[in-house]
C-alpha positions in Angstrom: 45.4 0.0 184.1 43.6 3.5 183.8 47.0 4.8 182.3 47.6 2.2 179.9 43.9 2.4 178.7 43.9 6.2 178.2 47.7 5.6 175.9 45.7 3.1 174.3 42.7 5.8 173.6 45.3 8.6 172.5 46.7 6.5 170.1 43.6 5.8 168.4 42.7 9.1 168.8 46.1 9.7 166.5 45.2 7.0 164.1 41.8 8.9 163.3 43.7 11.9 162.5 46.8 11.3 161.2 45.0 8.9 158.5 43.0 11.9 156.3 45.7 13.9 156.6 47.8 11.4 154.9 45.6 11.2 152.4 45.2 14.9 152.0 48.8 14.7 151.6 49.0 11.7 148.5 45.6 13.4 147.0 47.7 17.0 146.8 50.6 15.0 145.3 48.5 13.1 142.8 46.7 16.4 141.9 50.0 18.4 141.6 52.0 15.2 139.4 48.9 15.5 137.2 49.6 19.1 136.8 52.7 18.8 135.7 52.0 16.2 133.1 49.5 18.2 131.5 52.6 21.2 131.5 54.5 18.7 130.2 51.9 17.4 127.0 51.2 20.7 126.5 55.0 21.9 126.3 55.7 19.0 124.0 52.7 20.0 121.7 53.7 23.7 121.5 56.9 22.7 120.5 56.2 20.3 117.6 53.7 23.5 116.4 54.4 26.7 116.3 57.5 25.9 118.4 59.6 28.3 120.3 60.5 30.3 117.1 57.2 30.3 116.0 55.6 31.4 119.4 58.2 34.1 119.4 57.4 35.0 116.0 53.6 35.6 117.4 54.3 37.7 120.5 56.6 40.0 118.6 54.0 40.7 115.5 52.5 43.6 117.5 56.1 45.4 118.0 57.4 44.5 114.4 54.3 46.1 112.9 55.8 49.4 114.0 59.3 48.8 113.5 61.0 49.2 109.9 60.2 46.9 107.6 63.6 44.7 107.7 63.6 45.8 111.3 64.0 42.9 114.1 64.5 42.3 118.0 68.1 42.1 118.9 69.5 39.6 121.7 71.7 41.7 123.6 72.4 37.9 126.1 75.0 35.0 124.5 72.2 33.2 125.7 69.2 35.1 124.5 68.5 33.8 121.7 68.3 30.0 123.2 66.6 30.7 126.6 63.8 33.9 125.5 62.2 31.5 123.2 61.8 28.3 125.7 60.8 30.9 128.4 57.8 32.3 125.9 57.2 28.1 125.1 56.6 27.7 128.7 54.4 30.7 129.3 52.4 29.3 126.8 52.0 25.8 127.8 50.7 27.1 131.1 48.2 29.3 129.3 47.0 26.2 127.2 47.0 23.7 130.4 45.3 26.7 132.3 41.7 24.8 132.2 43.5 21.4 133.3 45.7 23.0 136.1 41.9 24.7 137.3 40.0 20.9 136.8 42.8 19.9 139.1 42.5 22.4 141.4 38.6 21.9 141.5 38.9 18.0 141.9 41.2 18.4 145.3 38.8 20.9 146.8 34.9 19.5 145.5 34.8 16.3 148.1 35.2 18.9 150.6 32.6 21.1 149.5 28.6 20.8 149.7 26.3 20.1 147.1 25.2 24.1 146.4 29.1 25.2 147.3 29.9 22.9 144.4 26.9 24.6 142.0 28.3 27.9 142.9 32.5 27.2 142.8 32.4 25.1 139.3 31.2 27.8 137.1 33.0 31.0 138.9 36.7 28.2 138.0 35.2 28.5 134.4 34.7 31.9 134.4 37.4 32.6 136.1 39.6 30.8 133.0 37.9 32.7 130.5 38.2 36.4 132.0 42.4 35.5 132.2 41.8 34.2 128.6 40.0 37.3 127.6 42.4 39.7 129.5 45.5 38.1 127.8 44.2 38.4 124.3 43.0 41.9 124.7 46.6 42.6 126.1 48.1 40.4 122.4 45.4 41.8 120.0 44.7 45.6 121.2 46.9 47.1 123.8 50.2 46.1 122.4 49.5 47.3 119.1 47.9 50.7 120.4 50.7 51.0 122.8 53.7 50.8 120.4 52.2 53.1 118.1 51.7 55.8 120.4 55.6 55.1 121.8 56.3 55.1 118.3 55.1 58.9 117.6 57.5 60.1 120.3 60.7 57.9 118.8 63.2 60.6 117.5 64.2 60.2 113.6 67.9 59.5 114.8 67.0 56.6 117.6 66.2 53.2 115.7 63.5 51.6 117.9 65.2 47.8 118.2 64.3 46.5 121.4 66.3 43.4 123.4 63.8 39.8 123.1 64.7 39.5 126.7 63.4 43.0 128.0 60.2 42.6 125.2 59.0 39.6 126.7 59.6 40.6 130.5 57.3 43.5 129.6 54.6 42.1 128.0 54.4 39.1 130.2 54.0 41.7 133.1 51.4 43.2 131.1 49.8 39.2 130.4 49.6 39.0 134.2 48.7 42.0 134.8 45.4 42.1 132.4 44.8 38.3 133.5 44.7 38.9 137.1 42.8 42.3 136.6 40.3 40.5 134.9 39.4 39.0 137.9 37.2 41.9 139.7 34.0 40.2 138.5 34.9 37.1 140.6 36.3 39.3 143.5 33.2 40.9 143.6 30.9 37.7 143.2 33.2 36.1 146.2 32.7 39.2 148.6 28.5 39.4 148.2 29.1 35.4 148.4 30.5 35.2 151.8 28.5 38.5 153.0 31.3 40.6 153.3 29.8 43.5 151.5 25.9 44.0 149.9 25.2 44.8 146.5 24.0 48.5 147.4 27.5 48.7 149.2 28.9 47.9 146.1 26.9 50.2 144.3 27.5 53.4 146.6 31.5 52.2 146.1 31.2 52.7 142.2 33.2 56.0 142.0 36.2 54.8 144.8 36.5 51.8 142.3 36.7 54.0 139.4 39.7 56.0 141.1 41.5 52.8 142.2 40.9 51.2 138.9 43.5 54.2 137.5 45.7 54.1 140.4 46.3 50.6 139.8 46.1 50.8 136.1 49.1 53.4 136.5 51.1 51.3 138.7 51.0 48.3 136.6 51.5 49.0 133.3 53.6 51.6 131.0 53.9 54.9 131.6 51.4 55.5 128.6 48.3 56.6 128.4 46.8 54.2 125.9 48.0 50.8 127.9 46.8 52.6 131.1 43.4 53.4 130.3 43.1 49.7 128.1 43.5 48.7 131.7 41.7 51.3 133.6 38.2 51.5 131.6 37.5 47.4 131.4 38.5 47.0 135.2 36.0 49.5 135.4 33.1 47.6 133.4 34.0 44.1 135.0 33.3 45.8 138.0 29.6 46.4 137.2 29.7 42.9 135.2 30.4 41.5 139.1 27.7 43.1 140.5 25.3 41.9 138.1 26.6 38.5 138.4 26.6 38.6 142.2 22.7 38.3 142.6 22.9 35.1 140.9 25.7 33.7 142.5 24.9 34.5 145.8 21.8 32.8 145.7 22.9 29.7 144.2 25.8 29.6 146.7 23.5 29.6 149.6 22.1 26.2 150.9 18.9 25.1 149.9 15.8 25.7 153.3 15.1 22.0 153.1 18.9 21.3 153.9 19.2 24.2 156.6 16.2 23.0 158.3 17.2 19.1 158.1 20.1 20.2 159.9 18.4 22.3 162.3 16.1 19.5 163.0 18.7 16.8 163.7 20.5 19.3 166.0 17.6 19.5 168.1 16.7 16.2 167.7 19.8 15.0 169.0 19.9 18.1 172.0 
């Protein structure tokens, strides 16, 4: 009887757990099938406008600005000419779904979270969007251009500067992810005086280290140029400071209010 009884208590034991993690499991499927339908609607509307020609057309201004004028990209691939443009189409529908794809994200995590975790994760998702927004257009509207004009200056006479569209967009989407991910120091930073791995005056006293690992990895990741690495270099190097700004008001609106911390304290030793 005492063995049947505690089968009887595992299994419900089981039943308790095995259920939320089922519906983990359907919520990360719903939130991932919603991510791909707004790929999807975003794919479809790139394509009716600009469309794949037209998005190519964009990304290869700041290259054909410095080529001859009848000057274009060759396609060196039987296939280039089909695939390069749908692979620039889907870079960019993932660029315009970004803010869906990180509502997504937010709405599987937030039940999970507390009331001032919430207050403190909802706008560092929206900034987080807008420093990969900003670091892609700075990459499209400054260090392109600067960067094929200084390559430019060292092209012999004889050497007709005509790159492949498949090699062109490998590098600058590199350079996209690159300046997008980058971007990101001011939310490192916030994260790291959030969960108390580091203080502010830490940060402070690690300025110049940051400064040296800013043009280490500026060197690594981009072109061997000068101009491209110190576009990335010199704003890793002001997002750092724009983190540590932002980290003493983050890291007290991420912190639990003292009624709550005290509720809780009191119910622990109400119920000890």
């Amino acid at each position: 009887m005492a063995d049947s009884d505690n089968k009887n208590k595992e299994e419900d034991e089981l039943a308790g757990t095995e259920q939320p993690f089922v519906q983990h499991l359907v919520e990360l499927r719903d939130r991932l099938l919603y991510c791909v339908y707004g790929l999807v609607v975003a794919g479809i509307l790139l394509a009716i406008w600009p469309g794949p020609s037209g998005l190519m057309d964009i990304i290869a201004m700041p290259i054909r600005a410095h080529m001859p004028p009848d000057a274009k990209l060759i396609a060196i691939g039987v296939f280039s000419p089909f695939f390069v443009p749908l692979k620039v189409l889907m870079m960019a529908a993932v660029l315009l779904a970004l803010p869906w794809l990180m509502y997504q994200a937010w709405m599987f995590v937030a039940p999970g979270l507390y009331s001032h975790e919430k207050r403190f994760a909802l706008p560092l998702i929206f900034f987080g969007s807008v420093l990969a927004y900003g670091g892609i257009a700075f990459v499209q509207l400054f260090v392109l251009d600067k960067m094929f004009g200084f390559i430019q200056k060292f092209t012999p006479a004889a050497v007709a500067a005509t790159p492949d569209i498949s090699s062109y967009v490998e590098a600058i989407l590199s350079l996209y992810i690159a300046f997008g991910v980058a971007f990101q120091v001011p939310i490192v930073v916030m994260l790291l005086v959030r969960f108390e791995m580091v203080t502010i005056e830490k940060l402070r006293s690690f300025r110049g280290y940051f400064i040296v690992i800013a043009f280490v990895v500026a060197a690594v990741l981009t072109p061997p140029d000068v101009v491209s690495q110190l576009a990335l270099a010199v704003p890793m190097c002001l997002l750092y400071e724009v983190g540590i700004i932002g980290a003493r008001y983050f890291a007290g609106t991420g912190k639990a209010p003292e009624s709550e911390e005290e509720g809780a304290g009191s119910g622990s030793s109400g119920s000890s």
